[in-house]
FIDOTOR-142439 format. One line per field, with one value per residue (C-alpha): residue number from 0; residue in one letter; x, y, z. Coordinates in steps of 0.5 Angstrom, whole numbers, plus 500, padded with zeros to 3 digits. Example, Ala and Ser with C-alpha at 12.3 -4.5 7.8 and 13.67 -1.06 7.14 Angstrom:
BEGIN
pos (0  1) $
code (A  S) $
c1 (525  527) $
c2 (491  498) $
c3 (516  514) $
***
This chain:
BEGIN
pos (0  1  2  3  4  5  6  7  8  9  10  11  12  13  14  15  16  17  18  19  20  21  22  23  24  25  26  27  28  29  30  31  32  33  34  35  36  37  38  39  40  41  42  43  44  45  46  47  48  49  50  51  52  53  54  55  56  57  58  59  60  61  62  63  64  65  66  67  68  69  70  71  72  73  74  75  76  77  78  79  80  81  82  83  84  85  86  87  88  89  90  91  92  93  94  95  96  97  98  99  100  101  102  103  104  105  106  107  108  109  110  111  112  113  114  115  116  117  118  119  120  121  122  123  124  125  126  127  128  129  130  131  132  133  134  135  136  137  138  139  140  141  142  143  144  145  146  147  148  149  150  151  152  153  154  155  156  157  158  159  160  161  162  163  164  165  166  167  168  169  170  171  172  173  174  175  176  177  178  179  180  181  182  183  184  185  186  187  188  189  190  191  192  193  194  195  196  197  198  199  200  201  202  203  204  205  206  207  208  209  210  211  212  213  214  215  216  217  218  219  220  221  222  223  224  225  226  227  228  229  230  231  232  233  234  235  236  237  238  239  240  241  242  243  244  245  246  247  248  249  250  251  252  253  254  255  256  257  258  259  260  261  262  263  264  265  266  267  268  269  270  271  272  273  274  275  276  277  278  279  280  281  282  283  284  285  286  287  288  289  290  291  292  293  294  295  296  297  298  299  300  301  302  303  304  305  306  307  308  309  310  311  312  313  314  315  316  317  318  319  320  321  322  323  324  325  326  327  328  329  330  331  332  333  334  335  336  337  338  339  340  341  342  343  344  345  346  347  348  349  350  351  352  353  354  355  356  357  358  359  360  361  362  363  364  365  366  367  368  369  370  371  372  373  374  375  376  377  378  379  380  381  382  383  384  385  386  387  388  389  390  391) $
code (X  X  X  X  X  X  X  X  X  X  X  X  X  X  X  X  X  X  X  X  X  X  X  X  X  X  X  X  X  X  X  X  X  X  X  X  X  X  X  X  X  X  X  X  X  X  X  X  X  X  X  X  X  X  X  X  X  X  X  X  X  X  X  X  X  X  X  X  X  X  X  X  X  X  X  X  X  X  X  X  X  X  X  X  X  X  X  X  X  X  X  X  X  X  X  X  X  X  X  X  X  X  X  X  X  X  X  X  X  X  X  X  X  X  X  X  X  X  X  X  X  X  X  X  X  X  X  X  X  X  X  X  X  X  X  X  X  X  X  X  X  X  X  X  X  X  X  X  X  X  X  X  X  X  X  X  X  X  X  X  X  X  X  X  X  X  X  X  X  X  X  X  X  X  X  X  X  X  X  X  X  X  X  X  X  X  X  X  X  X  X  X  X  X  X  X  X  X  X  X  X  X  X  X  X  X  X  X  X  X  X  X  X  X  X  X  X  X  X  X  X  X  X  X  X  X  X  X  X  X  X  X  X  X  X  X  X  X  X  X  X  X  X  X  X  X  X  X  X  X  X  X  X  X  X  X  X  X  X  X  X  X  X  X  X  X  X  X  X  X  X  X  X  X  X  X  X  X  X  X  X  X  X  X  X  X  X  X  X  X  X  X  X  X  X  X  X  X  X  X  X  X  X  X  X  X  X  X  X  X  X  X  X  X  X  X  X  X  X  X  X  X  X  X  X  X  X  X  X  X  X  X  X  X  X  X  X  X  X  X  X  X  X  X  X  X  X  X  X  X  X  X  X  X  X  X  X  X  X  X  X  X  X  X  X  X  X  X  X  X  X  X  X  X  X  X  X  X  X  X  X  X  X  X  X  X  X  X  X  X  X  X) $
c1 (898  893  893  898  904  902  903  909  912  911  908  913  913  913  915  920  920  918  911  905  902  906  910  905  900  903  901  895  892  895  898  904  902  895  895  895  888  887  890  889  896  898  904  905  912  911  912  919  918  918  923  928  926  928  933  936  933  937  944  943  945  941  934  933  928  925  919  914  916  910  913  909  902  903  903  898  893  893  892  886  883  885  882  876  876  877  880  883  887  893  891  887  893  896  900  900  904  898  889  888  892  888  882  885  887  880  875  881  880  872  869  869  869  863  861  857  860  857  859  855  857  860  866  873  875  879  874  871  877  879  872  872  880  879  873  867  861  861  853  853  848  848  847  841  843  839  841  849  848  848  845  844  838  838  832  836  842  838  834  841  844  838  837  845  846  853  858  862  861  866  864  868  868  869  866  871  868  862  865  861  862  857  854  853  845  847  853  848  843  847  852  846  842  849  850  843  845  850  855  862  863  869  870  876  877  883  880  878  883  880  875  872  866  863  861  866  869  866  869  865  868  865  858  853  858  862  856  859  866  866  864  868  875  877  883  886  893  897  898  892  893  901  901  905  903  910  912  908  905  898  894  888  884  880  878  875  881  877  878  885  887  883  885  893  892  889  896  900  897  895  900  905  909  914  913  916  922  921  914  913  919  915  908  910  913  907  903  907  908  904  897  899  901  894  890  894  892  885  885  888  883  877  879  879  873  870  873  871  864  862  864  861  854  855  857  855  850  847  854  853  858  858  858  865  865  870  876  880  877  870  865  863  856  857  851  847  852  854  852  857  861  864  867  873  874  872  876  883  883  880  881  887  886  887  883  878  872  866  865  871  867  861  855  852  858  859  858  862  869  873  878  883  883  889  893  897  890  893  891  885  883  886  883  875  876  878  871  867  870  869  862  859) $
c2 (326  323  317  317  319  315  309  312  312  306  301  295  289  283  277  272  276  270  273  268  272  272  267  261  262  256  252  255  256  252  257  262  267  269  276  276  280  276  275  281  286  291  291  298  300  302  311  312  314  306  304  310  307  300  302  305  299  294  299  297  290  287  283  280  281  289  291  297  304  309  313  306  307  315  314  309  312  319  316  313  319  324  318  315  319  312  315  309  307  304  299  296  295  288  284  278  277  276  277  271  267  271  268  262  265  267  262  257  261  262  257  250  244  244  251  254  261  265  270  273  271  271  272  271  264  264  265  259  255  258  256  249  247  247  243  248  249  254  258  263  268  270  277  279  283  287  291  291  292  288  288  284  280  281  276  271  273  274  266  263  266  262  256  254  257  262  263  268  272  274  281  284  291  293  287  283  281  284  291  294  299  297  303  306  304  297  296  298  293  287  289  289  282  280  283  281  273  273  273  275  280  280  286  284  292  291  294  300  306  303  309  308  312  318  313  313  307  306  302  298  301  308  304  308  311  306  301  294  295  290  285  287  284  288  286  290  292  296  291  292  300  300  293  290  283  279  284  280  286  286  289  286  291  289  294  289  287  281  278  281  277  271  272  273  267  264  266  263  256  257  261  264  269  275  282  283  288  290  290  294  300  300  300  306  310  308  311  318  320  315  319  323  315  312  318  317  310  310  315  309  304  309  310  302  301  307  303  296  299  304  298  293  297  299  294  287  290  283  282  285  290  291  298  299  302  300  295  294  288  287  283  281  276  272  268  272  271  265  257  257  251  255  260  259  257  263  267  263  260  267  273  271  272  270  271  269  265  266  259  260  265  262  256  263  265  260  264  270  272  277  281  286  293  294  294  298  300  297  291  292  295  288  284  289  289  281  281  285  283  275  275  281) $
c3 (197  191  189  184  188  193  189  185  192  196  191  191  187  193  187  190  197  200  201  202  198  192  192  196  189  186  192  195  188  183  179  181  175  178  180  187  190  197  204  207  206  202  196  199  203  211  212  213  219  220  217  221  227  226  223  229  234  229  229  237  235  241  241  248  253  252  256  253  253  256  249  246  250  250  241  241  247  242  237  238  242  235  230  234  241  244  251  253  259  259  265  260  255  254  248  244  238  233  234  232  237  242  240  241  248  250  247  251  257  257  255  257  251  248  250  244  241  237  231  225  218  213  218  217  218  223  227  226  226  233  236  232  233  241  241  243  238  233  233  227  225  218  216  213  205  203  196  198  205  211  218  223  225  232  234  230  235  242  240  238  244  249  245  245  252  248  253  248  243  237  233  227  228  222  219  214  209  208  210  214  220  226  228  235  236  231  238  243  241  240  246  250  249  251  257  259  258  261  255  254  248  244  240  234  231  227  222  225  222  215  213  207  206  210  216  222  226  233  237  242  248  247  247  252  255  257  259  256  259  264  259  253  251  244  240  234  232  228  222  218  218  217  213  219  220  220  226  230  235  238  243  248  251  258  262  267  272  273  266  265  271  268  261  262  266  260  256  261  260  253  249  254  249  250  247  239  240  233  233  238  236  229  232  236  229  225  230  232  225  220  219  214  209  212  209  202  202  204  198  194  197  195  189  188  189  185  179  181  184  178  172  175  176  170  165  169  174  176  180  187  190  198  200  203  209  213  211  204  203  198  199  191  189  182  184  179  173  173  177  184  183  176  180  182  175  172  177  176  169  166  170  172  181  187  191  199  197  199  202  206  211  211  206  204  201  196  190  192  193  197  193  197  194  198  192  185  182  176  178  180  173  170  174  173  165  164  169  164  158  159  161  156) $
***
């Protein structure tokens, strides 16, 4: 399916949907008429296949207390064995409503106040808030920036990990907002300083269906033959790939029975939650017969980037572009073209956007933003040319 069609088919407009990212611009950004290029959802329709499911499941005309089919698991291990050969065993499956209530869950249940947890930034700011709100001391790590490219600075981690005596260590795989798509020897090393220290791995891979360009996704638990398992908790769900956050359906994947003892423990105390009946028939849907949309939009998210990367380089090349590997979300630095505290200025009262500032992720953020490329390519073109022509 080009991208055309794509967008000739699914595009919606969200407009008075009661949509947070719509129809909250008013409240969050101080003006409802900005284009909206920030929380990280799509303007673009579930597969049909989604829709006929719940469907049927809403005709039903019931919604008490369901348990999950094994069709469920038999949809979801086959989909991440054929995208990512992840051989994936369904003891290791639980459910929660959302990955960053797991967060919350874990950084409750294995760690202590203040427990130092350590995350690489800039990193999605839930990350930071789940670690402050429940009183634990939050260890960053920047990533190192080279060109347009990000890489871990491991000596950084493994001084900051012993110095602070870090329980627990949150990784964002595929990475938001930089975009990078870790690869096997980047996650064997950074796996292995924390095993060697005692530290528990959590591997947040929600974006990992989210392929840009010729990298592929590899996830945590396919490192070294499996070697990290027994310290590795990973969470994901399908509301990235398939625009479905409001279904409230994620996944937890343990493959230690210790630590999944321990961590549904923690649920019971912490957040005990039963499983969303619509979230999962949809997710099952999307997951069965699904691909051929997701190729389609990936084709759409490519094709946004090359206008935003190919312009940008060519008319205000002091703007950096990361290189998108993975996720629909890029990571733009302004700081060469203009001071940082006119930035939002710029970017609100002049391009006419909203978008994810740069400071929310992290200090070294400030003067950059984040844009979500999941959208109409018509808005990002908009959004692009007003750049160019404000600044030339």
């Amino acid at each position: 399916m080009s991208v055309d069609e794509f967008v000739k088919k699914y595009a919606v407009d969200r407009h008075h949907t009661n949509s947070l990212k719509w129809d909250a611009l008013d409240e969050r950004f101080g003006n409802p008429d900005l284009t909206a290029m920030w929380v990280a959802d799509m303007e673009f329709q579930e597969p049909q296949a989604v829709t006929d499911a719940l469907i049927k499941r809403v005709q039903h005309g019931i919604y008490g207390y369901s348990l999950t089919p094994d069709s469920y698991f038999e949809a979801y291990a086959a989909w991440q064995k054929k995208r990512h050969n992840i051989d994936l065993k369904k003891e290791w499956l639980t459910f929660d409503n959302g990955v960053v209530g797991s967060l919350y869950t874990i950084v409750n249940t294995f760690t202590k106040p203040d427990d130092a947890v350590l995350v690489l930034t800039p990193v999605y700011y839930p990350f930071h808030n789940a670690v402050n709100d429940n009183g634990r001391k939050l260890i960053k790590s920047e990533l190192v920036r080279t060109d347009n490219h990000f890489e871990i600075d491991y000596d950084d981690v493994e001084r900051k990990i012993v110095e602070n005596d870090v329980k627990l260590f949150i990784q964002c795989s595929p990475h938001n907002p930089v975009g990078r798509i870790w690869t096997a020897d980047e996650l064997d090393r950074i796996m292995d300083i924390c095993q060697r220290h005692g530290v528990l791995i959590v591997s947040d891979e929600i974006h990992q269906d989210i392929e840009i360009g010729e990298r592929k996704f590899v996830s945590a638990l396919s490192i070294a033959d499996g070697r990290y398992q027994d310290d590795l908790i990973i969470v994901t769900a399908p509301s990235k790939t398939f625009n479905m956050a409001g279904l409230l359906n994620s996944h937890v994947i343990i493959p230690n029975q210790k630590i999944q003892d321990q961590f549904l423990a923690g649920k019971k105390r912490f957040n005990e939650v039963d499983l969303s009946v619509l979230g999962q028939v949809a997710a099952e849907a999307a997951y069965r017969y699904g691909e051929e949309w997701l190729d389609g939009l990936l084709e759409v998210i490519r094709y946004n980037y090359d206008q935003v990367r190919v312009t940008l380089n060519r008319e205000v090349p002091q703007i950096k572009v990361a290189e998108l590997e993975g996720t629909y979300l890029l990571w733009l630095d302004l700081r060469d073209v203009m001071p940082a505290d006119q930035i939002k200025d710029f970017i609100q009262n002049k391009v006419g956007i909203a978008v994810d500032y740069g400071e929310w992720f992290s200090d070294y953020g400030l003067g950059c933003v984040r844009l979500n490329l999941a959208t109409d390519p018509k808005f990002v073109k908009a959004a692009v040319d007003r750049i160019v022509a404000d600044l030339k």
